[in-house]
C-alpha positions as CSV (number, residue, x, y, z in Angstrom):
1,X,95.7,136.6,75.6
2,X,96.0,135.3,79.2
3,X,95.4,131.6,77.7
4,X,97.9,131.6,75.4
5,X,100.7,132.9,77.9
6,X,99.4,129.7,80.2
7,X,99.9,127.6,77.2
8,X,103.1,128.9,76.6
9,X,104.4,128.7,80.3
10,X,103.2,125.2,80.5
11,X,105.0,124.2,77.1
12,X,108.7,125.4,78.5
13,X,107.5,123.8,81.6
14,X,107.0,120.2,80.6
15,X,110.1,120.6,78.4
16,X,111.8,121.3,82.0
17,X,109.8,118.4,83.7
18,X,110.6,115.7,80.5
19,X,114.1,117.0,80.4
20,X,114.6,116.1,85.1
21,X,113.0,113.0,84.3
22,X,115.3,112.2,81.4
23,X,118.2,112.7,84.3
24,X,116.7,109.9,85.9
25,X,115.5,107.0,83.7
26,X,115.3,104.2,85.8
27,X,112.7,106.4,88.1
28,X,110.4,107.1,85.0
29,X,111.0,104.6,82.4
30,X,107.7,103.3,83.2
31,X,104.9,103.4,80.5
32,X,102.4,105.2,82.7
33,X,104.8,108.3,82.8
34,X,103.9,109.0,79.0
35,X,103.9,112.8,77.2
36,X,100.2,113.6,78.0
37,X,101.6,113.3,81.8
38,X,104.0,115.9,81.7
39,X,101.9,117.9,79.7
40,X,98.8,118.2,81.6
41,X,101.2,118.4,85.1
42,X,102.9,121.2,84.0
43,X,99.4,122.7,82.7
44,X,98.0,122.5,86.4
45,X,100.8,124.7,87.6
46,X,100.8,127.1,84.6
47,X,97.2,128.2,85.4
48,X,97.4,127.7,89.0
49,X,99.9,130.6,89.0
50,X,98.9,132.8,85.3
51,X,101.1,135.3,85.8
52,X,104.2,133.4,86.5
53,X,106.9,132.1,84.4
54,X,108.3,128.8,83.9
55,X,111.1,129.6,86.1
56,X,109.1,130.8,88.9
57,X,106.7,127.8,88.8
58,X,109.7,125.0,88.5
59,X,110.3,124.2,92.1
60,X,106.4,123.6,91.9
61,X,107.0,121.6,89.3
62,X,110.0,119.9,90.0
63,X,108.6,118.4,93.5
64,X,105.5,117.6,91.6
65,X,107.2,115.2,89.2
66,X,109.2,114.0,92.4
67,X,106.3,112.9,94.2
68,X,105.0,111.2,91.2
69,X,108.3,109.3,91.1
70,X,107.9,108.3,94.9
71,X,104.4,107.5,94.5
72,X,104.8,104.8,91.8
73,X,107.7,103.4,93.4
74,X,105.5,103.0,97.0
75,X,101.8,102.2,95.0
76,X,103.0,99.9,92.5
77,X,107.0,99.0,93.1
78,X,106.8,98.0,96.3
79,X,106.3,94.5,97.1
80,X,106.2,94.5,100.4
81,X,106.0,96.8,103.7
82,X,110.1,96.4,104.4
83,X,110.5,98.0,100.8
84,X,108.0,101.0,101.5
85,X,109.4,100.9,105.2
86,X,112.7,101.8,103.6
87,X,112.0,104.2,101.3
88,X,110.2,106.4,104.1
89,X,113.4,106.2,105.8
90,X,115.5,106.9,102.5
91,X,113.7,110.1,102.0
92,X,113.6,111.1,105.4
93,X,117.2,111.1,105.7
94,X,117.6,112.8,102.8
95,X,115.4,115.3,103.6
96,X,117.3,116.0,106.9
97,X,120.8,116.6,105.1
98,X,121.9,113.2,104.5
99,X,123.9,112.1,101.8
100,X,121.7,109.6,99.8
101,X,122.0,105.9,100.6
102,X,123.0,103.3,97.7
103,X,120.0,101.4,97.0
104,X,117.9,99.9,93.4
105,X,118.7,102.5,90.6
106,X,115.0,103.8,91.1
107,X,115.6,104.2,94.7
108,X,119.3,105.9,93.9
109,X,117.2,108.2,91.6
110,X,114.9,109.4,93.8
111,X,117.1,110.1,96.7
112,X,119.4,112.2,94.4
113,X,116.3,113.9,92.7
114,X,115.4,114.6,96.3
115,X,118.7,115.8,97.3
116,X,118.8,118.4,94.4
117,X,114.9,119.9,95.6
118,X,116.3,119.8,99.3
119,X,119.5,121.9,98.6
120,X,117.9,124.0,96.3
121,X,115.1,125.2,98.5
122,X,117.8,125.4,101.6
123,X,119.5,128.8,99.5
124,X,115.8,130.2,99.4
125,X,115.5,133.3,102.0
126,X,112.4,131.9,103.1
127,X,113.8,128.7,104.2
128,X,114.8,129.3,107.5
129,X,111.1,130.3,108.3
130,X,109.9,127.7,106.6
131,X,112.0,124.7,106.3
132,X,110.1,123.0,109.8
133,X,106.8,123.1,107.7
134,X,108.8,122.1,104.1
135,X,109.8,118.5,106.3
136,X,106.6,118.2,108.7
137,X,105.0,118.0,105.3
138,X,107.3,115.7,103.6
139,X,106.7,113.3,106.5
140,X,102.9,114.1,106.5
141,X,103.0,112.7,103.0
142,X,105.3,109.6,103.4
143,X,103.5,108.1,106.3
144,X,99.8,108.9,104.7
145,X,101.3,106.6,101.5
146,X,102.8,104.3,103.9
147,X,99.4,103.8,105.6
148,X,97.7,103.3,102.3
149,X,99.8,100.8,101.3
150,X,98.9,98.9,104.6
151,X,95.3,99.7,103.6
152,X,95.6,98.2,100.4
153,X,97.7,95.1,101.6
154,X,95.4,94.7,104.1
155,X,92.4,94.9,101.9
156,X,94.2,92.2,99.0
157,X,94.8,89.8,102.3
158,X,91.0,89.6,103.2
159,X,90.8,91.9,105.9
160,X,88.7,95.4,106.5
161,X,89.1,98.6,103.9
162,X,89.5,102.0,105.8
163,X,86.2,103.8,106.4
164,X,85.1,106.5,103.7
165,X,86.2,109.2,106.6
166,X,89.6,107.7,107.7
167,X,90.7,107.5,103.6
168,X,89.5,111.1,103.6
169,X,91.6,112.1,107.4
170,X,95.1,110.3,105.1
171,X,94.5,112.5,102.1
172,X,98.5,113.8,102.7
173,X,99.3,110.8,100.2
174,X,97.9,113.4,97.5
175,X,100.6,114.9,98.0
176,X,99.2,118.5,97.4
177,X,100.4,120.3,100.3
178,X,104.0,118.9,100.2
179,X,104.7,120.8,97.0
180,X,102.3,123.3,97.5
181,X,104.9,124.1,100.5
182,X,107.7,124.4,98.4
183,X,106.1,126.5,95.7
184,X,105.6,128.6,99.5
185,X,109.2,129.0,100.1
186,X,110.2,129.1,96.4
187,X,107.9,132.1,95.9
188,X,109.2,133.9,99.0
189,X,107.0,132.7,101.8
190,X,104.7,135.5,103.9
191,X,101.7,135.0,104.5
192,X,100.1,133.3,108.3
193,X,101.9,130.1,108.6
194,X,98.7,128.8,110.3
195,X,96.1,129.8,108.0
196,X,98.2,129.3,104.7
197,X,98.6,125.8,105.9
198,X,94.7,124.9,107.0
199,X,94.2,126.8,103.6
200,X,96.1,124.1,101.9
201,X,95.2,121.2,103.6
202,X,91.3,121.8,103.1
203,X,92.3,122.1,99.2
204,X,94.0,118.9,99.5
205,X,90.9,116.9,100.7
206,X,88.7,118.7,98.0
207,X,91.2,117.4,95.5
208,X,91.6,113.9,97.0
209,X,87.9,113.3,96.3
210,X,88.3,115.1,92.9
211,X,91.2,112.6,92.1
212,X,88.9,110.0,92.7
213,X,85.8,110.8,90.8
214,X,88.0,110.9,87.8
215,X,90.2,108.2,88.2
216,X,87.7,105.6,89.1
217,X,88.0,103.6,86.4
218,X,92.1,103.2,86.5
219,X,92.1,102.4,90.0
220,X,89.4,99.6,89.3
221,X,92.1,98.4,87.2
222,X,95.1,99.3,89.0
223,X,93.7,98.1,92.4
224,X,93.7,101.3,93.7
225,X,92.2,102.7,97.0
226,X,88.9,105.4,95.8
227,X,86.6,107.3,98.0
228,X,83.4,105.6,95.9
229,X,85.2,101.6,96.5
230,X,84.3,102.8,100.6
231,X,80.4,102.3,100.4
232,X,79.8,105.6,99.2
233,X,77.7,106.1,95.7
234,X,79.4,109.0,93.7
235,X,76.3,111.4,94.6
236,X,77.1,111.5,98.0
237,X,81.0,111.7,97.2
238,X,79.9,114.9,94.9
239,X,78.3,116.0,98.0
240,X,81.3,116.3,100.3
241,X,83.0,117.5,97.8
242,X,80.9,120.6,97.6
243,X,80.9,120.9,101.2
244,X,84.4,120.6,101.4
245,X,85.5,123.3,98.5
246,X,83.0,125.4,100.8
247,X,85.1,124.9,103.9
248,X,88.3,125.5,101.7
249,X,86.8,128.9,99.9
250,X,86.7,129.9,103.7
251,X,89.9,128.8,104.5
252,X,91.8,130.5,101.5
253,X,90.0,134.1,101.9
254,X,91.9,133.9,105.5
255,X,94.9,133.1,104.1
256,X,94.6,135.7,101.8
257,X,94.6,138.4,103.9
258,X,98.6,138.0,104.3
259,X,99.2,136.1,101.2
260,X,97.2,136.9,98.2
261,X,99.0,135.2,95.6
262,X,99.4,132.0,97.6
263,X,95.9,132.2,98.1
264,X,95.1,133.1,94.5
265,X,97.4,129.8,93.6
266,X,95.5,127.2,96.2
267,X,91.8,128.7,94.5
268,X,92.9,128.0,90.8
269,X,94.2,125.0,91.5
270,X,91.8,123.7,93.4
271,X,89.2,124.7,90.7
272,X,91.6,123.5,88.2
273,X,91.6,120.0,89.6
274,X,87.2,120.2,89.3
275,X,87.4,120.7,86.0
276,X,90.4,118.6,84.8
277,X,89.4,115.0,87.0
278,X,85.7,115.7,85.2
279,X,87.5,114.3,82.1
280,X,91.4,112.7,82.5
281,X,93.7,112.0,85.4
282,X,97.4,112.1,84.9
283,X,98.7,109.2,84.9
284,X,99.7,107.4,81.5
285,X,98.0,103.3,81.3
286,X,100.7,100.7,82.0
């Protein structure tokens, strides 16, 4: 029974998800943003939280199509560091109340899409308590993408890749913890700040290394950054990653002494992510 409500949930959601990205076409008119996208996206967040409704899990949702937006306009938009330099700043000053700057359609798109999340999650009661983490995190994430970029250009131009342990320490350009944080204040916050947050971080670097198991193929083709292009074979990547959900099991059964359900939410999705990048990734081919 519990697996057809989680169908169900995730079928209203991606009709939510397809119908915000049809508000903003020039930001997901791309190919790679294709139906199976949506689906499985909103599928993640459906299991992740079983007994919640669409409505409940569409801030998740909403910042999790966002970042998707933002992170194919950085990895494969941007031409060169002044356009990625720009967008950090774009989204940075929307996050801190600004009203969005006029910029490509794309970019206009994403600052209003951002604008919408910002204002929405600023009329949550949990805000206030909250909002300092809500834009450490957004920032976490726009410089860790920045600073792949510079990887990657670097890497293109000749010059050194990052080491296996320094891709790992920049896993905030997953972007996990960023919407994990507003799924936090959209579901009412609680919980230790500190040990929520470590909690979600050590999921993030379990599913960094997950992302890459499963998408090694697409970012062969893509010219991607991956954990197993940094001189490590996959065994030893499987490794970590054992080690790592270890560390995070840890983690999450401190958080969950003041936040169950967050807790409950970080667990499934993190053993969501094992099973799901063991066959697919998300993304769409271009």
């Amino acid at each position: 029974m519990q697996a057809g409500t989680i169908c169900a949930v995730a079928g209203q959601a991606q009709r939510q998800m397809r119908a915000w990205a049809a508000d903003h076409p020039a930001l997901y008119d791309a190919k790679a943003f294709d139906p199976a996208l949506f689906s499985t996206l909103a599928l993640a967040a459906a299991f992740s939280g079983p007994d919640l409704g669409a409505d409940r899990l569409a801030v998740a949702n909403k910042v999790c199509l966002w970042c998707f937006g933002l992170d194919w306009l950085i990895d494969y938009a941007a031409s060169s560091r002044d356009e990625v330099a720009g967008l950090v700043r774009r989204c940075a000053a929307v996050a801190d109340g600004e009203e969005p700057a006029p910029g490509t359609p794309a970019e206009d798109e994403l600052s209003r899409f951002l604008a919408g999340i910002r204002d929405e999650l600023r009329a949550e009661p949990a805000f206030p308590g909250l909002g300092d983490v809500w834009r450490d995190e957004l920032q976490r994430m726009l410089d860790a993408m920045a600073l792949e970029w510079d990887w990657k250009a670097a890497r293109d131009a000749g010059g050194d890749a990052p080491s296996f342990d320094e891709y790992l320490a920049n896993a905030d350009n997953l972007g996990f913890a960023f919407v994990f944080v507003s799924h936090w204040i959209a579901s009412g916050g609680g919980g230790d700040v500190t040990a929520v947050r470590e909690a979600g971080w050590a999921v993030q670097r379990v599913i960094r290394l997950l992302n890459d198991l499963g998408t090694y193929e697409r970012d062969l083709e893509w010219g991607d950054l991956n954990a197993l292009l940094l001189g490590r074979p996959r065994a030893e990547v499987q490794e970590r990653i054992s080690a790592l959900t270890a560390e995070a099991r840890v983690l999450i059964a401190r958080a969950r002494d003041g936040a169950p359900r967050l807790a409950d939410y970080m667990e499934r999705q993190m053993d969501f992510c094992a099973g799901f990048y063991g066959v697919t990734d998300f993304w769409g081919s271009l």
